[in-house]
PyMOL Python script that loads the backbone (N, CA, C, O; Angstrom):
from pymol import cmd

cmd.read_pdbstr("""\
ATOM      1  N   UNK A   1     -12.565-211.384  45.522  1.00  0.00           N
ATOM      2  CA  UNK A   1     -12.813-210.447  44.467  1.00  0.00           C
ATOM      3  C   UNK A   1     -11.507-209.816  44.013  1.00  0.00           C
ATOM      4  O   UNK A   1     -11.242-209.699  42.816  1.00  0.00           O
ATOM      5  N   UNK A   2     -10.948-209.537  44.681  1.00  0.00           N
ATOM      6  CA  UNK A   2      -9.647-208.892  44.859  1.00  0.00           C
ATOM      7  C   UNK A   2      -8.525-209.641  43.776  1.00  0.00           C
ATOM      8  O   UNK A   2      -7.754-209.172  42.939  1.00  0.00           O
ATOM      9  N   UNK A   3      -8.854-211.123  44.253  1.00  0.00           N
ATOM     10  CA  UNK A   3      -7.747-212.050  43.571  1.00  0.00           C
ATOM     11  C   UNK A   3      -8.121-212.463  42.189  1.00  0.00           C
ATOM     12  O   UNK A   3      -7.293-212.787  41.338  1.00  0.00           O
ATOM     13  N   UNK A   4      -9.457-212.433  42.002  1.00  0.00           N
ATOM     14  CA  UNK A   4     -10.101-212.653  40.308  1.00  0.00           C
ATOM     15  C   UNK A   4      -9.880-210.936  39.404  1.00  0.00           C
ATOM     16  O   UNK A   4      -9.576-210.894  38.212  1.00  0.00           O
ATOM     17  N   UNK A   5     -10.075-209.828  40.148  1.00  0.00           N
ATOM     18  CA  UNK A   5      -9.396-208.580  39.590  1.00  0.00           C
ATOM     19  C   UNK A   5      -8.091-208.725  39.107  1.00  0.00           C
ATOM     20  O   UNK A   5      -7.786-208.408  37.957  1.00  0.00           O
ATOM     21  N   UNK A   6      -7.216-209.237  40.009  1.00  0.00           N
ATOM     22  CA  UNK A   6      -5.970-209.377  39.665  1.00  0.00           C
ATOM     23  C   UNK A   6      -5.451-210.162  38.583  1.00  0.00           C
ATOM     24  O   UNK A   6      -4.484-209.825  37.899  1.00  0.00           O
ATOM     25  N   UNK A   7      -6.192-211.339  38.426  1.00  0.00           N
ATOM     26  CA  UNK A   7      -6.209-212.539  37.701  1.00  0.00           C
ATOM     27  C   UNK A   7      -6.835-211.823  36.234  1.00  0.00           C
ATOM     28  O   UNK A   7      -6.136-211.908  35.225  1.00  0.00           O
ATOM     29  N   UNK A   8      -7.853-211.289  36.182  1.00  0.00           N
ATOM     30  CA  UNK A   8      -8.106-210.600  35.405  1.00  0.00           C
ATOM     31  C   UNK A   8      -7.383-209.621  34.391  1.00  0.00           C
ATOM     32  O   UNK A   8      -7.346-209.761  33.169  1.00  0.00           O
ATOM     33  N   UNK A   9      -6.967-208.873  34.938  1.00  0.00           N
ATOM     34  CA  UNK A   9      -6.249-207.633  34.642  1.00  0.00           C
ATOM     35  C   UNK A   9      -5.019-207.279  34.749  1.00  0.00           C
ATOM     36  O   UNK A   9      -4.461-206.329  34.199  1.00  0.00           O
ATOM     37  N   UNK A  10      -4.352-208.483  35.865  1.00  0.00           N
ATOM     38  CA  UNK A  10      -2.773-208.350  36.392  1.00  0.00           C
ATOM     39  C   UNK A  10      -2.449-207.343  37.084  1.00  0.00           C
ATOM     40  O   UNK A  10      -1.271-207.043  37.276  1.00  0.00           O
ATOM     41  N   UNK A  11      -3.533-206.620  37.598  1.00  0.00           N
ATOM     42  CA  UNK A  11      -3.238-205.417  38.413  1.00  0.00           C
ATOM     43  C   UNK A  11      -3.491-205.923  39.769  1.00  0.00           C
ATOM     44  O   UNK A  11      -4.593-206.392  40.056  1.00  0.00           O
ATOM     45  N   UNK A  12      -2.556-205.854  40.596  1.00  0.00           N
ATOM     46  CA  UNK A  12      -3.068-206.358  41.700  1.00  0.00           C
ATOM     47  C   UNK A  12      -3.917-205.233  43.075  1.00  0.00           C
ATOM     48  O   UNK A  12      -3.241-204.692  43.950  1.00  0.00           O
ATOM     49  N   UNK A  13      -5.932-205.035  42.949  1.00  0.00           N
ATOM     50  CA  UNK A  13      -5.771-203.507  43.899  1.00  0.00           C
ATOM     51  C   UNK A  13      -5.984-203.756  44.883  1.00  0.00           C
ATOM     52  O   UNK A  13      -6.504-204.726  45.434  1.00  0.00           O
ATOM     53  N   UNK A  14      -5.318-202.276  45.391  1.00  0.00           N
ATOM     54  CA  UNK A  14      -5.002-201.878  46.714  1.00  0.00           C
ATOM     55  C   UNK A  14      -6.552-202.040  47.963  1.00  0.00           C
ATOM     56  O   UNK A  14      -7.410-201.184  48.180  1.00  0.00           O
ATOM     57  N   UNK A  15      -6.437-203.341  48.531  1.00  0.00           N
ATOM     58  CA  UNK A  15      -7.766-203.372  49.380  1.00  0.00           C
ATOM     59  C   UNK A  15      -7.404-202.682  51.104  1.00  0.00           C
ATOM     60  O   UNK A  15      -6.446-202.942  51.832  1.00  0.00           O
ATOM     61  N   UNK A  16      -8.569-201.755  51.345  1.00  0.00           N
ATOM     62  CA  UNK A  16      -8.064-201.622  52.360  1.00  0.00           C
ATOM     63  C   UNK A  16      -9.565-201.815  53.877  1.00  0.00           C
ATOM     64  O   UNK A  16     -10.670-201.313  53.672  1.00  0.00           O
ATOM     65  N   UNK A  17      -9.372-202.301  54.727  1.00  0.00           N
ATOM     66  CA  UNK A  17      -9.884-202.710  56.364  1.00  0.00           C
ATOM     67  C   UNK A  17     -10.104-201.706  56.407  1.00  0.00           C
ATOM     68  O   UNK A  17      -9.177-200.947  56.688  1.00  0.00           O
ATOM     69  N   UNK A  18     -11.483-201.135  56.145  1.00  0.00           N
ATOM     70  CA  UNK A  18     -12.128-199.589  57.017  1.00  0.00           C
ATOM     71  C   UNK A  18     -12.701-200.073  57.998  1.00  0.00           C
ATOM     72  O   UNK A  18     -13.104-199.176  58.740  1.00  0.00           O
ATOM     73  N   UNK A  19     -13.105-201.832  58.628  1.00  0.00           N
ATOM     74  CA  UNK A  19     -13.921-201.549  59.949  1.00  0.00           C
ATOM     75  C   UNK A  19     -14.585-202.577  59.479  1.00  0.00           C
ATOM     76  O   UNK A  19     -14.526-203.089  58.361  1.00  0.00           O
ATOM     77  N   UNK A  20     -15.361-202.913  60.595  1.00  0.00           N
ATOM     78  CA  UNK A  20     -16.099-204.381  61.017  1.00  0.00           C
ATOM     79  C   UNK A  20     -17.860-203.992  60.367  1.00  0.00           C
ATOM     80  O   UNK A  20     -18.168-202.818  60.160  1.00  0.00           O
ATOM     81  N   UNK A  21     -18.467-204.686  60.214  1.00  0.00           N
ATOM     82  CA  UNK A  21     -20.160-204.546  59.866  1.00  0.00           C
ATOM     83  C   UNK A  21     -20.751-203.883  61.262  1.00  0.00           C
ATOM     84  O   UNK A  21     -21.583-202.984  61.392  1.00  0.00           O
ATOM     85  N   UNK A  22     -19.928-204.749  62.399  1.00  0.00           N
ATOM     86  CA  UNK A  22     -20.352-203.784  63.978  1.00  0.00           C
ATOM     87  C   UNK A  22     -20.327-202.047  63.692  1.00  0.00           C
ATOM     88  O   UNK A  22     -21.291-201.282  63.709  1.00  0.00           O
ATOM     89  N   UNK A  23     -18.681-201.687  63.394  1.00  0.00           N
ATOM     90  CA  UNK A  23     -18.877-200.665  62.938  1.00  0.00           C
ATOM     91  C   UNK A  23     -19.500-199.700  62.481  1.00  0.00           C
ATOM     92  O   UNK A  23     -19.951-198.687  63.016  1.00  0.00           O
ATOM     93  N   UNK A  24     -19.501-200.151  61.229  1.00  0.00           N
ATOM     94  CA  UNK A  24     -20.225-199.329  59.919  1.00  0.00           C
ATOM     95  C   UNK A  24     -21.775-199.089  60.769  1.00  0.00           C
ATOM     96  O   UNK A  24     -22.321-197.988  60.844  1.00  0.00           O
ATOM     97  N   UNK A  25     -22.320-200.344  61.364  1.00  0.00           N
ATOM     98  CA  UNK A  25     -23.731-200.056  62.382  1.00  0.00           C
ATOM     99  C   UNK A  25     -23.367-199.073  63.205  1.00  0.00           C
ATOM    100  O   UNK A  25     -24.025-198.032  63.191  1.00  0.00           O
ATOM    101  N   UNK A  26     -22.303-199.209  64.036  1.00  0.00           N
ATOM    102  CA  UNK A  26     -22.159-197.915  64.987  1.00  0.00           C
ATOM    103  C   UNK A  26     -22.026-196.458  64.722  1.00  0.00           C
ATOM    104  O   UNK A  26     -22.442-195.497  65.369  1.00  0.00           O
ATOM    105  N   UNK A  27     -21.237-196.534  63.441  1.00  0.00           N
ATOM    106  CA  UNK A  27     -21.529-195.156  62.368  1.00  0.00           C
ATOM    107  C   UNK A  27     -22.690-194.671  62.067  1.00  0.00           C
ATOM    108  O   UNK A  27     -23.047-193.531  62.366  1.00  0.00           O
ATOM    109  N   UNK A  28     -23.484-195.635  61.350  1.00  0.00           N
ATOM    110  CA  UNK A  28     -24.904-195.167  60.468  1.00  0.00           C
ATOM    111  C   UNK A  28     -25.748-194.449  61.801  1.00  0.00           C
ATOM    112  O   UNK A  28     -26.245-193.323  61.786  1.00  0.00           O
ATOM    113  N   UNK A  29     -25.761-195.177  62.665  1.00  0.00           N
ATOM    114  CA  UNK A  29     -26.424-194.629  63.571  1.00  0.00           C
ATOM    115  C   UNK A  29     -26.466-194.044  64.213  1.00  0.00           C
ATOM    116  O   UNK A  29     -27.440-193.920  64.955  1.00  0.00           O
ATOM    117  N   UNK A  30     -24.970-193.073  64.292  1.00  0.00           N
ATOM    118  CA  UNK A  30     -24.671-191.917  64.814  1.00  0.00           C
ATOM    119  C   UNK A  30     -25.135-191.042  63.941  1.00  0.00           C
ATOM    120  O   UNK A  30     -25.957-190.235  64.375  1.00  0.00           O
ATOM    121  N   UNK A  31     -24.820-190.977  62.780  1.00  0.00           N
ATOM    122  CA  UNK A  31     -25.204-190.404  61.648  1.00  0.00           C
ATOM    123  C   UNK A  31     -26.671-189.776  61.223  1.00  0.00           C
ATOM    124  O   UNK A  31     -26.966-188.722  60.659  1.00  0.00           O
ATOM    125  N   UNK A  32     -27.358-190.722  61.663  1.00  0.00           N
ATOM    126  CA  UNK A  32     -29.286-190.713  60.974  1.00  0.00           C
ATOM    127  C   UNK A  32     -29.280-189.673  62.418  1.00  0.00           C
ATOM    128  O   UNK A  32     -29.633-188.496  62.341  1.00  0.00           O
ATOM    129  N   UNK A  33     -28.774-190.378  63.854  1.00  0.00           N
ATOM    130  CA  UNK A  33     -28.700-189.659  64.901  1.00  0.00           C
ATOM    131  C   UNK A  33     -28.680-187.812  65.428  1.00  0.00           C
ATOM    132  O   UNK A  33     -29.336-187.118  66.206  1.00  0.00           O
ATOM    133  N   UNK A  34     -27.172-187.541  64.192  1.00  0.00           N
ATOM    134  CA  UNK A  34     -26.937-186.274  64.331  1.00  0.00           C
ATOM    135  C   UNK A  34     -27.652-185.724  63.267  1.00  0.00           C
ATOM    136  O   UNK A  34     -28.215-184.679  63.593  1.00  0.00           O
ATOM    137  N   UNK A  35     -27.805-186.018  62.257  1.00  0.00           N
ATOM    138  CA  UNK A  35     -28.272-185.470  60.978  1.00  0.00           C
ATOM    139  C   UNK A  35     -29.773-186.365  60.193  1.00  0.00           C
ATOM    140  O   UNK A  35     -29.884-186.877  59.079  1.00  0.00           O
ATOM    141  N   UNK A  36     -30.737-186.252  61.317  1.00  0.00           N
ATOM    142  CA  UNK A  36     -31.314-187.041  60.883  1.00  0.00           C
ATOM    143  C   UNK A  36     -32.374-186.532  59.296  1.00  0.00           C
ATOM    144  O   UNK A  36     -32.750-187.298  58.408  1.00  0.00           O
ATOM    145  N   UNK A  37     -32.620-185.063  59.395  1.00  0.00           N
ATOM    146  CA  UNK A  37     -32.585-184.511  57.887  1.00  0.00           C
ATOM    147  C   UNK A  37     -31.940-184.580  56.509  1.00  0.00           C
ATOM    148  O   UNK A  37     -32.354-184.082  55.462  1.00  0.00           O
ATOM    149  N   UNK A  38     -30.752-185.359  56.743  1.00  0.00           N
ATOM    150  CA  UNK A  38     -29.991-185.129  55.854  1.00  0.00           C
ATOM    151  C   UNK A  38     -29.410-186.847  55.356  1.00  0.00           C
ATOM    152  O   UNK A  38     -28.474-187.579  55.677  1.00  0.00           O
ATOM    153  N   UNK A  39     -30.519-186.917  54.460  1.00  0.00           N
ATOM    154  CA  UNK A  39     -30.125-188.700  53.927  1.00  0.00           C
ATOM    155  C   UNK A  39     -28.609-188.405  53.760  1.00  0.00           C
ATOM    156  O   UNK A  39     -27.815-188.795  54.615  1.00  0.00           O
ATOM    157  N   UNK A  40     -28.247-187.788  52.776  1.00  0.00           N
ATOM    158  CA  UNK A  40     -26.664-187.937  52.450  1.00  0.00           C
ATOM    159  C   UNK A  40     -25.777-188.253  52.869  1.00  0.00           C
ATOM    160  O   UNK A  40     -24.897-188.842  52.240  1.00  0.00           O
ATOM    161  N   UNK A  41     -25.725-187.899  54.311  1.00  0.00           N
ATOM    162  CA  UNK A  41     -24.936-188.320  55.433  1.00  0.00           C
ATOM    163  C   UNK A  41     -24.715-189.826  56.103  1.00  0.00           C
ATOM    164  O   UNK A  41     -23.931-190.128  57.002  1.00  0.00           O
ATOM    165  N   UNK A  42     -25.679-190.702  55.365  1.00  0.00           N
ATOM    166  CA  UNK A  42     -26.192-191.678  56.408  1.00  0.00           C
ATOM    167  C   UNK A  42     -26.744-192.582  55.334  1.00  0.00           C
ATOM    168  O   UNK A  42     -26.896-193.750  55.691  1.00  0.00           O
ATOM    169  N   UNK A  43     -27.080-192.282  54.077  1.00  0.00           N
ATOM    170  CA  UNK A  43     -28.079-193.019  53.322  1.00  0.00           C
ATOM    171  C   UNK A  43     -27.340-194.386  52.704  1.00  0.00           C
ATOM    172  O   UNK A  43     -27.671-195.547  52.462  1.00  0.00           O
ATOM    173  N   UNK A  44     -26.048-193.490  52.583  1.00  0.00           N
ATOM    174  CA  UNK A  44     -25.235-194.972  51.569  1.00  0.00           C
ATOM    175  C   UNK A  44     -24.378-196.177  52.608  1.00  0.00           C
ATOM    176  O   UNK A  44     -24.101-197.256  52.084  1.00  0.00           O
ATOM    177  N   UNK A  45     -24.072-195.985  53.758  1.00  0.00           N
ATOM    178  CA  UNK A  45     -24.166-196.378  55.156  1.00  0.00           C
ATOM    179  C   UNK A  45     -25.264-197.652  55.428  1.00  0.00           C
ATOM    180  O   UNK A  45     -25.053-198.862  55.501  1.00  0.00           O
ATOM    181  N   UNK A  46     -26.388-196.957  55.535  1.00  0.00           N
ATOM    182  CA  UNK A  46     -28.029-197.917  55.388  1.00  0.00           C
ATOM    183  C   UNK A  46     -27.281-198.998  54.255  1.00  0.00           C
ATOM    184  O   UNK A  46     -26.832-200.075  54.648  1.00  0.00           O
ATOM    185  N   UNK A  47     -27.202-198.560  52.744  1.00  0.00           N
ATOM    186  CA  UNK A  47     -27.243-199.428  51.967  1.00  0.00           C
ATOM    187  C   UNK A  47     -26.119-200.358  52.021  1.00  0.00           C
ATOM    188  O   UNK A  47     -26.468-201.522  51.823  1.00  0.00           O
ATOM    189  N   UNK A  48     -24.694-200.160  52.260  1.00  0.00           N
ATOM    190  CA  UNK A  48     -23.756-200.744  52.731  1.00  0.00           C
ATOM    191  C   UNK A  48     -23.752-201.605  53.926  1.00  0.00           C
ATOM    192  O   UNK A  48     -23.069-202.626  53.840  1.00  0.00           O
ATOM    193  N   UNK A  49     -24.268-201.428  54.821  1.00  0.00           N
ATOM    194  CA  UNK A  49     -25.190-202.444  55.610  1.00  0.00           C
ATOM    195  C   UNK A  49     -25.639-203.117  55.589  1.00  0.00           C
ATOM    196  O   UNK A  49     -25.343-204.143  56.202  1.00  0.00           O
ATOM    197  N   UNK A  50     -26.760-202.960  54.785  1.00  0.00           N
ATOM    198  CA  UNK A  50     -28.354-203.970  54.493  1.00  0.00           C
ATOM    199  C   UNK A  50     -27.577-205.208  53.529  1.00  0.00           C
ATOM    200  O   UNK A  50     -27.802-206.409  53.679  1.00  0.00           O
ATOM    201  N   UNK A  51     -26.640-204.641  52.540  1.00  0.00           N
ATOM    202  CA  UNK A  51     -26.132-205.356  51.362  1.00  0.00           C
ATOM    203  C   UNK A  51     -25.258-206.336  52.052  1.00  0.00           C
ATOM    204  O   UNK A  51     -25.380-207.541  51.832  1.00  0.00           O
ATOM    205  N   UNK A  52     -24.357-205.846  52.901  1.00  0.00           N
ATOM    206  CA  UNK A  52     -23.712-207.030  53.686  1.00  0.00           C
ATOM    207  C   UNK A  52     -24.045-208.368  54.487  1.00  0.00           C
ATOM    208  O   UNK A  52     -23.420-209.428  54.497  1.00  0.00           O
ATOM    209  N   UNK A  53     -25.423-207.944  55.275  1.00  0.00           N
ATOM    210  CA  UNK A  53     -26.270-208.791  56.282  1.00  0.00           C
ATOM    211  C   UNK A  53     -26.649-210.371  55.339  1.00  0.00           C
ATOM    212  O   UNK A  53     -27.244-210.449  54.265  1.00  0.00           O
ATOM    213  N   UNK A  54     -26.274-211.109  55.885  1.00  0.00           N
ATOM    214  CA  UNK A  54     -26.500-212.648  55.280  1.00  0.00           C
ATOM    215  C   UNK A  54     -28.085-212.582  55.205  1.00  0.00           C
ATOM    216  O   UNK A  54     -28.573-213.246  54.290  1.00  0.00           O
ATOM    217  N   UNK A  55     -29.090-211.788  56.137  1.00  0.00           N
ATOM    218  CA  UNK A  55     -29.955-211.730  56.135  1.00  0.00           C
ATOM    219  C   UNK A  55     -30.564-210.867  54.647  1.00  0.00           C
ATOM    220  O   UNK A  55     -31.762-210.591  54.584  1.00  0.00           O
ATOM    221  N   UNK A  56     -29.896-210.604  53.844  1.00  0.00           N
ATOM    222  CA  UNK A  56     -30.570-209.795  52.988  1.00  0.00           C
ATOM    223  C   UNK A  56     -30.217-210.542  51.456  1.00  0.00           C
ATOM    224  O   UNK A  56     -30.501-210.149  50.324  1.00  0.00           O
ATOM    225  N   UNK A  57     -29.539-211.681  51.871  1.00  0.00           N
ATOM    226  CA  UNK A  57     -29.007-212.424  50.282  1.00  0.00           C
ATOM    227  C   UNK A  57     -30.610-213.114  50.034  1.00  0.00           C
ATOM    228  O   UNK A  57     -31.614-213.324  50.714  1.00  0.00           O
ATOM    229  N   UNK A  58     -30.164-213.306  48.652  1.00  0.00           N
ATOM    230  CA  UNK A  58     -31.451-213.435  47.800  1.00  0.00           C
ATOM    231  C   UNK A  58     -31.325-214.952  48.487  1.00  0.00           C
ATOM    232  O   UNK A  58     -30.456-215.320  49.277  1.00  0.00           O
ATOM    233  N   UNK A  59     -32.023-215.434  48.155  1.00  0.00           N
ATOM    234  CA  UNK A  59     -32.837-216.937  48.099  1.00  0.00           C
ATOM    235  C   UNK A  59     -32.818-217.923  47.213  1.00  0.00           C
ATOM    236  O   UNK A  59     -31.637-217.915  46.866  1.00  0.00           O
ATOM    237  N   UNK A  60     -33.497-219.015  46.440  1.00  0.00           N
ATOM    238  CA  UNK A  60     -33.038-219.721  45.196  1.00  0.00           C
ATOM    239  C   UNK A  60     -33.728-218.710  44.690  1.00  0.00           C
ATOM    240  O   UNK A  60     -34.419-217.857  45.248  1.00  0.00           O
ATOM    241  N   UNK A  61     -33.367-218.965  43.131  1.00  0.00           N
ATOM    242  CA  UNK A  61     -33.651-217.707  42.024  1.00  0.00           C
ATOM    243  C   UNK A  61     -34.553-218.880  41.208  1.00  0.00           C
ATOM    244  O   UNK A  61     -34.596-220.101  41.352  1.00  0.00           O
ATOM    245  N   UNK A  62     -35.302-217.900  40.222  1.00  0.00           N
ATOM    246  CA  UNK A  62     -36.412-218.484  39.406  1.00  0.00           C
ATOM    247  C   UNK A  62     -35.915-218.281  37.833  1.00  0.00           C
ATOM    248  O   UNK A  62     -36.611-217.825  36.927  1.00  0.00           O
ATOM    249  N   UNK A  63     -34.499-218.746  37.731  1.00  0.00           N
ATOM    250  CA  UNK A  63     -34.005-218.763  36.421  1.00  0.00           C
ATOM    251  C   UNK A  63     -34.368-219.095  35.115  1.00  0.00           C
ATOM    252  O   UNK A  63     -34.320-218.525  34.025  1.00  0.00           O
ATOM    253  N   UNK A  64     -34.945-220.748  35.753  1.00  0.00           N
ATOM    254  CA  UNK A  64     -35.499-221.065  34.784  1.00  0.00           C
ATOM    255  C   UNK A  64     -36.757-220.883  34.142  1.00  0.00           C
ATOM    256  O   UNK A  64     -37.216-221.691  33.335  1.00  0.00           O
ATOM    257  N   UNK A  65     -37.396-219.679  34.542  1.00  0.00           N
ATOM    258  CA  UNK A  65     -37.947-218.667  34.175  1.00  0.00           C
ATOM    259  C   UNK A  65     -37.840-217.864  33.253  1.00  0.00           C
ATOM    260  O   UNK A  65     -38.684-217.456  32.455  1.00  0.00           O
ATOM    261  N   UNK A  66     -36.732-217.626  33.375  1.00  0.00           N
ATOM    262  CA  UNK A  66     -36.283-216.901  32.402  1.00  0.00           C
ATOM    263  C   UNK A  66     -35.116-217.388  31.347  1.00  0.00           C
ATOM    264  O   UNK A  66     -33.908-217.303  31.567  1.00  0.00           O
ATOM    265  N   UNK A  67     -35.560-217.774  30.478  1.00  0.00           N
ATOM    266  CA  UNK A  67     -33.927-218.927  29.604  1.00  0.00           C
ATOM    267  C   UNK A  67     -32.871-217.840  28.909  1.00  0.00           C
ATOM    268  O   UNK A  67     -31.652-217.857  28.733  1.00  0.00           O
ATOM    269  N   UNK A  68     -33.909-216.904  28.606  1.00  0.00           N
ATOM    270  CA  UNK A  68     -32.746-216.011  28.078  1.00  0.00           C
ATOM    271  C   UNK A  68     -31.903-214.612  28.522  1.00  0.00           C
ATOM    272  O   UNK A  68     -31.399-213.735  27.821  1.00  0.00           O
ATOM    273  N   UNK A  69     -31.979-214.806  30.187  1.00  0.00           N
ATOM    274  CA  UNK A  69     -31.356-214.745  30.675  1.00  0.00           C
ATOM    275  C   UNK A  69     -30.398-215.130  31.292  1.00  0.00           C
ATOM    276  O   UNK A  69     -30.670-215.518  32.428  1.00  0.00           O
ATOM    277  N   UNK A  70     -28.650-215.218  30.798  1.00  0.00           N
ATOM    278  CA  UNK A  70     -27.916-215.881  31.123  1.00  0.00           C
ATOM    279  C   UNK A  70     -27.145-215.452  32.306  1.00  0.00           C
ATOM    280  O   UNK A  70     -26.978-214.234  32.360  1.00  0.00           O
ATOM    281  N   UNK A  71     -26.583-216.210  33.361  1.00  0.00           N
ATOM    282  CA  UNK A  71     -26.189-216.032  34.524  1.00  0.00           C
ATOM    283  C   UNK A  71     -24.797-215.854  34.232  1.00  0.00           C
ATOM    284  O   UNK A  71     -24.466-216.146  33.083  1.00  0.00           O
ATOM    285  N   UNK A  72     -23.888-215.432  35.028  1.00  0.00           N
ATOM    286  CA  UNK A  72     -22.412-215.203  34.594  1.00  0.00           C
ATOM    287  C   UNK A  72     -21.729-215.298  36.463  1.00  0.00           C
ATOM    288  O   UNK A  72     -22.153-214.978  37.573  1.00  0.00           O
ATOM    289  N   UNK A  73     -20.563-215.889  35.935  1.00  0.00           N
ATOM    290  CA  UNK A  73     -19.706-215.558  37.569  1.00  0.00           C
ATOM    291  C   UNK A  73     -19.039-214.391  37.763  1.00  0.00           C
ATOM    292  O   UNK A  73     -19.626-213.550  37.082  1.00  0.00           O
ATOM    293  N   UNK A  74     -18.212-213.941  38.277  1.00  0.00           N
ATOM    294  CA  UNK A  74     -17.736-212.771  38.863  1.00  0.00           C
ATOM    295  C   UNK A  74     -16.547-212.374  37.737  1.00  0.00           C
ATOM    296  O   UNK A  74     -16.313-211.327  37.133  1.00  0.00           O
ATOM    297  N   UNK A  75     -15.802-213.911  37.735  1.00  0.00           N
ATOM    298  CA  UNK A  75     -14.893-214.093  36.788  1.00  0.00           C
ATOM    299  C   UNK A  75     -15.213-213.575  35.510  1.00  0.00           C
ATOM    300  O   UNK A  75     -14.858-212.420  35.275  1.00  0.00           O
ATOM    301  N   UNK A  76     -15.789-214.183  34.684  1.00  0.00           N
ATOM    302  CA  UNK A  76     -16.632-214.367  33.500  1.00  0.00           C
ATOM    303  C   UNK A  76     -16.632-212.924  33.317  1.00  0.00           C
ATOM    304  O   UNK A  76     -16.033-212.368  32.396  1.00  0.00           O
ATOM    305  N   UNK A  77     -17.394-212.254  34.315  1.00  0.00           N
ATOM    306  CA  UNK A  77     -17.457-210.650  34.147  1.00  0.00           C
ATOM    307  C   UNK A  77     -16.676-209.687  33.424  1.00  0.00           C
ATOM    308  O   UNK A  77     -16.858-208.779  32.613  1.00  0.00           O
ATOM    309  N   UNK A  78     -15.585-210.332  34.136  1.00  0.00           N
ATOM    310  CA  UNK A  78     -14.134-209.623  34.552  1.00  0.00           C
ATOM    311  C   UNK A  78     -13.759-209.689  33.422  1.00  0.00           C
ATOM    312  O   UNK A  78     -13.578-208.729  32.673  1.00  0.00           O
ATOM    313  N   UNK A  79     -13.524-211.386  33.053  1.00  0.00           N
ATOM    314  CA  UNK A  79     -12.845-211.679  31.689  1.00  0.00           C
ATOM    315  C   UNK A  79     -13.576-210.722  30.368  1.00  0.00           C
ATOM    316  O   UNK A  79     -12.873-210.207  29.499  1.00  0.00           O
ATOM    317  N   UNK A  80     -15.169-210.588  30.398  1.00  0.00           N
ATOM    318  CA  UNK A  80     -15.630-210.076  29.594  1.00  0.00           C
ATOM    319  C   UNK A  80     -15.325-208.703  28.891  1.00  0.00           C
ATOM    320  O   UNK A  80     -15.488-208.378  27.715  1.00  0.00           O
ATOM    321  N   UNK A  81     -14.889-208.075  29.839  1.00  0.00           N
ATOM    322  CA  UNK A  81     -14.951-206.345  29.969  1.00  0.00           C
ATOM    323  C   UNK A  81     -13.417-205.778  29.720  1.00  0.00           C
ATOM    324  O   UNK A  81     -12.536-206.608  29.947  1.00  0.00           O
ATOM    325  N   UNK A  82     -13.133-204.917  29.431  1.00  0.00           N
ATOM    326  CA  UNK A  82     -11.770-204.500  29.522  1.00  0.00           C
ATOM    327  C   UNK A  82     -11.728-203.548  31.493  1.00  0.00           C
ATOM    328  O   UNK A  82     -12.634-203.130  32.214  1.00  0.00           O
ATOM    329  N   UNK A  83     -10.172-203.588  31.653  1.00  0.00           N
ATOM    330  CA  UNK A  83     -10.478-202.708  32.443  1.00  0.00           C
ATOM    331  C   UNK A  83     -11.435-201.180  32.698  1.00  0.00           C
ATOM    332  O   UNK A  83     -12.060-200.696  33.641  1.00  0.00           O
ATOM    333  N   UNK A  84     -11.125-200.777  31.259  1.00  0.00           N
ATOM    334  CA  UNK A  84     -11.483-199.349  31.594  1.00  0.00           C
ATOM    335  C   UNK A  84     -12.525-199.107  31.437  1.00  0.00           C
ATOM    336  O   UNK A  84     -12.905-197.947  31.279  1.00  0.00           O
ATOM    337  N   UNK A  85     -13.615-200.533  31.431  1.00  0.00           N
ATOM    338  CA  UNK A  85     -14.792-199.790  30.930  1.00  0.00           C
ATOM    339  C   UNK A  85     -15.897-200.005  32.164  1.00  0.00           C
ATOM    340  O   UNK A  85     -17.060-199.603  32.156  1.00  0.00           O
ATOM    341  N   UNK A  86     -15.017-200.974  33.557  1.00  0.00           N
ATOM    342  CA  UNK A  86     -15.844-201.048  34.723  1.00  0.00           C
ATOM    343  C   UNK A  86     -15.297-199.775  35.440  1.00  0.00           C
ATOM    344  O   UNK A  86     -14.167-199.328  35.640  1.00  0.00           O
ATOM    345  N   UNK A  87     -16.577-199.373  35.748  1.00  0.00           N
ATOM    346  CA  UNK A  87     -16.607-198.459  37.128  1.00  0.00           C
ATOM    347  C   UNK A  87     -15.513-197.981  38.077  1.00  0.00           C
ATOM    348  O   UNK A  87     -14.737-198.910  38.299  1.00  0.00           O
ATOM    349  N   UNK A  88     -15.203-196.948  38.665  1.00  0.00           N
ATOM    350  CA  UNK A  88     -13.804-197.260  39.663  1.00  0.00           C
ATOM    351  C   UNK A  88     -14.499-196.718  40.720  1.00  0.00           C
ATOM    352  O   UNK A  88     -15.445-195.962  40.498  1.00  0.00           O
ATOM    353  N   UNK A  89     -14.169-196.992  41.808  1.00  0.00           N
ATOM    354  CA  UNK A  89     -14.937-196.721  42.797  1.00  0.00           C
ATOM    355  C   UNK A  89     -14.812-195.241  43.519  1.00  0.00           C
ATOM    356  O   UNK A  89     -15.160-194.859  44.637  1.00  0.00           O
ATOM    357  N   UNK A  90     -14.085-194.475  42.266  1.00  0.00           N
ATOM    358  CA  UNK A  90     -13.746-192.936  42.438  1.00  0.00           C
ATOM    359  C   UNK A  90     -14.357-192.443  41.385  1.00  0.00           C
ATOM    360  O   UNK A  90     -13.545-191.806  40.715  1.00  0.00           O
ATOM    361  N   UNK A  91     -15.466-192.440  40.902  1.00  0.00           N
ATOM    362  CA  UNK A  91     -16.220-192.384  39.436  1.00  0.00           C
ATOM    363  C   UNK A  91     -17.518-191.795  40.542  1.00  0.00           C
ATOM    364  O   UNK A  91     -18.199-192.466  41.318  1.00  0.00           O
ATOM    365  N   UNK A  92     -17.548-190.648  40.341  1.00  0.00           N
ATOM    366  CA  UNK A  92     -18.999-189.799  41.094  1.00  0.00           C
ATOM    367  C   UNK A  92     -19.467-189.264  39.837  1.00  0.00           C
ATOM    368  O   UNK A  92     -20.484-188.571  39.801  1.00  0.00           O
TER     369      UNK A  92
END
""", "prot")
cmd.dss("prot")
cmd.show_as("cartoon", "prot")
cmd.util.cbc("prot")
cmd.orient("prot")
């Protein structure tokens, strides 16, 4: 992802190793643990999780179902959009 951003945009960003999927499990679950009232603490954790697990990727898709819905790659995306108009992951 990192290298099609770059390719994209010529910006090359800054990726950084917060920790293993073991991890992030050993977190969430301290978390729900200490604060188990308080989704906030713990909720986006769950979802960062679940989203990673090979166990949670979709399956074949029923595209041709739908024709006018067109599929796009990651690239394609990228190329489509200017920088400034995707998301930054400091955008609350």
């Amino acid at each position: 992802m990192a290298q099609l951003y770059e390719k994209a945009y010529g910006v090359k960003p800054q990726v950084k190793h917060l920790g293993s999927l073991e991890d992030l499990r050993h977190e969430m679950l301290a978390a729900i643990k200490s604060q188990p009232g308080n989704p906030f603490a713990w909720l986006a954790m769950f979802y960062q999780f679940y989203q990673q697990k090979p166990s949670t990727l979709l399956g074949e898709l029923d595209n041709e179902r739908y024709p006018s819905v067109k599929t796009t790659s990651l690239e394609g995306f990228l190329m489509a959009h200017t920088k400034d108009s995707i998301g930054s992951s400091f955008d609350f």
